[in-house]
C-alpha positions in Angstrom: 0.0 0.0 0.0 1.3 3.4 -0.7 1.9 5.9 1.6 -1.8 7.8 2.4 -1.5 11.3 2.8 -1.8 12.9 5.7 -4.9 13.3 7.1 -6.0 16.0 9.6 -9.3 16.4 11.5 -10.5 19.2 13.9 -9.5 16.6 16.5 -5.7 17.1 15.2 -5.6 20.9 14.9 -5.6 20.8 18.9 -4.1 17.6 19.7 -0.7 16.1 19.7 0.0 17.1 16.0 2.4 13.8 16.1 3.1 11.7 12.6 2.9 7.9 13.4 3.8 5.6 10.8 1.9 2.4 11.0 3.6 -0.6 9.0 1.4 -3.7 9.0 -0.1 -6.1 6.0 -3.8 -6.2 7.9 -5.9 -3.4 6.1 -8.3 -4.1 9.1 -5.6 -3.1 11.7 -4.2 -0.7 9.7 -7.3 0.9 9.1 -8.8 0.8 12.8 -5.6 2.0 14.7 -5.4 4.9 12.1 -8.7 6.2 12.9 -8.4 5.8 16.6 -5.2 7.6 16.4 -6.5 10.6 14.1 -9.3 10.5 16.9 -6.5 11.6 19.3 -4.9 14.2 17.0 -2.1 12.1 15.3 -1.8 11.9 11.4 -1.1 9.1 10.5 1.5 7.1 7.4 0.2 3.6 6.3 2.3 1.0 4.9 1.7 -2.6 4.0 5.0 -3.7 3.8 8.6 -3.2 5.5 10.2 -2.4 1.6 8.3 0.7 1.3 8.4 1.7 5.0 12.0 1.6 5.2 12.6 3.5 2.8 9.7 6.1 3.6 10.6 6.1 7.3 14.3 7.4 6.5 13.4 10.1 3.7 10.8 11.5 5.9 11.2 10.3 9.3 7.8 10.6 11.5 7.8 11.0 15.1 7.5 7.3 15.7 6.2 4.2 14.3 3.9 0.8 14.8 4.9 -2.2 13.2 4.2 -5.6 12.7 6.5 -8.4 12.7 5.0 -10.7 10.2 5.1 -9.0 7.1 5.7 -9.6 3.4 8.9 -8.5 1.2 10.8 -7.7 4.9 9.7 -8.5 8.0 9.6 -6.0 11.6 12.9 -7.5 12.5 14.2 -6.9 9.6 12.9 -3.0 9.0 13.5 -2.7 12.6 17.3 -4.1 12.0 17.7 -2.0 8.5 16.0 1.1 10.1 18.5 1.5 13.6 21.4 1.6 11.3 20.9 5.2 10.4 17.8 6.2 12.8 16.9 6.3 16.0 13.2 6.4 15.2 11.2 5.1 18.7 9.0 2.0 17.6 6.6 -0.6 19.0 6.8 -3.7 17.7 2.9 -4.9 17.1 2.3 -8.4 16.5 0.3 -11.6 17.3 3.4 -13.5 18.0 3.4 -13.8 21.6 6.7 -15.3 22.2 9.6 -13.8 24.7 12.2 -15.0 22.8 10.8 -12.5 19.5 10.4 -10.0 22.0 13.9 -9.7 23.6 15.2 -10.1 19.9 12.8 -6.9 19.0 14.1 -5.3 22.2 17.7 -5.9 21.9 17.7 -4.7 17.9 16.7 -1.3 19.4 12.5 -1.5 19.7 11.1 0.6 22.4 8.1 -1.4 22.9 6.4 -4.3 22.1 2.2 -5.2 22.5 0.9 -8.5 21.6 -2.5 -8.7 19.3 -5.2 -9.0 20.2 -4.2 -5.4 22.0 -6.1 -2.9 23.5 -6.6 0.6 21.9 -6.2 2.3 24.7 -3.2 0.8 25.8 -1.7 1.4 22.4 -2.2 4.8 23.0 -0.8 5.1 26.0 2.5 3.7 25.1 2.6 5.9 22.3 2.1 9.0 24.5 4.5 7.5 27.4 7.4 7.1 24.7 6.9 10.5 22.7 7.4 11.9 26.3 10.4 9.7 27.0 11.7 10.8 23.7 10.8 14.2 23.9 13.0 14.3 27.5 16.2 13.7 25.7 16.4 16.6 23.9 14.7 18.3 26.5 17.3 21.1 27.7 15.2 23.9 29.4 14.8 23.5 33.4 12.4 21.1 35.0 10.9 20.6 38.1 10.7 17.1 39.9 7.9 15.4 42.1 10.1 13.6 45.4 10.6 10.3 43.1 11.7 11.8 39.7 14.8 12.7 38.2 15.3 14.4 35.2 14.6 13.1 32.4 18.2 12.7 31.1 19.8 11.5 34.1 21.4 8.4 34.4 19.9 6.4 37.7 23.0 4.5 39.8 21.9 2.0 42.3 24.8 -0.3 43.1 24.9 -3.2 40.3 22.1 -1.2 38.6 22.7 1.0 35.6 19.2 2.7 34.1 19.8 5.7 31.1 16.0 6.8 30.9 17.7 8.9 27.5 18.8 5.6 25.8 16.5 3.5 27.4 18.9 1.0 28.3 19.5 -1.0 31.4 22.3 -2.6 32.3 23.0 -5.0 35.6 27.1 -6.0 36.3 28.1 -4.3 33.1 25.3 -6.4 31.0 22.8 -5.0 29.2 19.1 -5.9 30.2 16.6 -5.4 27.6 13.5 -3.9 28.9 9.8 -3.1 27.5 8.9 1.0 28.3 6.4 -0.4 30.8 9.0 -2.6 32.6 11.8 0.1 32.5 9.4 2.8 33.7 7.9 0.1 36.6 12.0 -0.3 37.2 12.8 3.4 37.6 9.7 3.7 40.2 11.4 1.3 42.3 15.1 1.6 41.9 14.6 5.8 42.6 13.8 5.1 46.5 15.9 1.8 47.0 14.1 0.1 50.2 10.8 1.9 49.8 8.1 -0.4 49.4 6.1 0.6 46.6 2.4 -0.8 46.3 0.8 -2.1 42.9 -1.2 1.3 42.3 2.0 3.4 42.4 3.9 1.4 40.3 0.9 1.5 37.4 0.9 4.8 38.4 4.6 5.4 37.3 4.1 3.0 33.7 0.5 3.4 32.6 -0.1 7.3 32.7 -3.7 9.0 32.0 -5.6 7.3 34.6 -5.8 4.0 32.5 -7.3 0.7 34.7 -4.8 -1.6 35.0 -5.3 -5.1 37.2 -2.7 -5.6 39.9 -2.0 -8.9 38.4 -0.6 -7.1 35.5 2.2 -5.4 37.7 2.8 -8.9 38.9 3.7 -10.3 35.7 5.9 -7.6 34.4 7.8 -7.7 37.5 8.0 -11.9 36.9 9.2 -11.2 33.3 11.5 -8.3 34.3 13.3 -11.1 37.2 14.0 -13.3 34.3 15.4 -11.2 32.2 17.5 -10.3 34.8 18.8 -13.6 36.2 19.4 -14.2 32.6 22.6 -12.4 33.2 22.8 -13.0 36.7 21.4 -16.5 38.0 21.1 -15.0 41.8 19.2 -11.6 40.7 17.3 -10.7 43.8 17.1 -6.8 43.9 13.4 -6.8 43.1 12.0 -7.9 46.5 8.2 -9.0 47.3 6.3 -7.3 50.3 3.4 -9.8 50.2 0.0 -7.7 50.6 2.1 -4.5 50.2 3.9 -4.2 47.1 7.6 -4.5 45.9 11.0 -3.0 47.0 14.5 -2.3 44.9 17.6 -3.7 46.8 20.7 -2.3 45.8 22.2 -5.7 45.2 
């Protein structure tokens, strides 16, 4: 599918006025993520396959795109591998392959983040505004000012075997890199900023899933599970991530 042009609405003359590329070979998803996102004041950049969105995406670069991994002529990993080599472009991986191992491979090629289909709309959405701010923060260079448990936005976060650079979003643990979804790095940050605090469920989806969205507490639970394996990937004995049962979860600095 060619590139559509860009479309504007009412809706986008007061919203973000954000251009998100969408890459997939599904005209069905294509066609209903564009509209919900033109509902929010993004235009949108359709593509059906990861030839023609490469080389789109580098001649006129939007501010961040949604692709699939699945795809015909090149696949995401592929775009995603072709596309880091000369841009820094923040993208989510979008895809019905439900697999860690794709994941971590989309993660450690550069992806920002990755959602699973089916996928919620609103969630979608919500990653896309929580990683336009992320990447807005590291070019950010006027002054800021910080709630108790922020730093700014470019400042590398120290906690003893712990190494978190919210710029590059990369995580590193004894020297190892870490690869880490937004909403695992941002749940990460929450913690590792007040090491020993015990954080409960509702701050922590406080800190990753902005704009008031409902989030069950069991879905805190499994991003912390899936952020301890990553970890003791590199280090078999990770334990920094501690459980308060019926209160929440503390950072150890290790």
């Amino acid at each position: 599918m060619p590139e559509s042009p860009d479309t504007s609405s009412p809706a986008a003359s007061a919203g973000p006025n954000r251009v998100i590329a969408l890459v997939d070979d599904d005209r069905n998803i294509l066609t209903t993520v564009s509209i919900a996102l033109q509902a929010e004041g993004y235009t949108t950049r359709l593509y059906s396959d990861g030839e023609a969105a490469l080389k789109a995406l580098l001649e006129n670069p939007p501010d961040l795109a949604v692709f699939d991994i699945k795809m015909p002529k090149m696949d995401g990993m592929e775009l995603l591998k072709n596309l880091r080599q000369h841009s820094a472009l923040p993208v989510i991986f979008l895809t019905s392959k439900d697999d860690e191992q794709d994941e971590e491979a989309g993660l450690e090629q550069g992806a920002d983040d990755y959602i699973a289909k089916p996928f919620s709309l609103r969630l979608l959405l919500a990653r896309i505004r929580a990683i336009l701010r992320r990447s807005d923060a590291r070019s950010e260079t006027s002054p800021f000012s910080y709630e108790e448990d922020q730093s700014p936005p470019n400042e590398k976060l120290s906690r003893g075997r712990l190494e978190m650079d919210p710029a590059k979003h990369h995580v590193s643990w004894d020297g190892k890199a870490v690869a880490l979804t937004v909403t695992e790095f941002l749940i990460l940050e929450a913690l590792a900023l007040r090491p020993g605090v015990i954080k409960s469920r509702n701050l922590l989806m406080d800190a990753a899933y902005p704009d008031d969205m409902f989030v069950d507490d069991r879905t805190v639970d499994s991003h912390i599970k899936r952020m301890r394996r990553k970890f003791r990937v590199v280090d078999p004995n990770f334990d920094a991530i501690e459980t308060l049962y019926g209160a929440g979860y503390s950072f150890t600095d290790g």
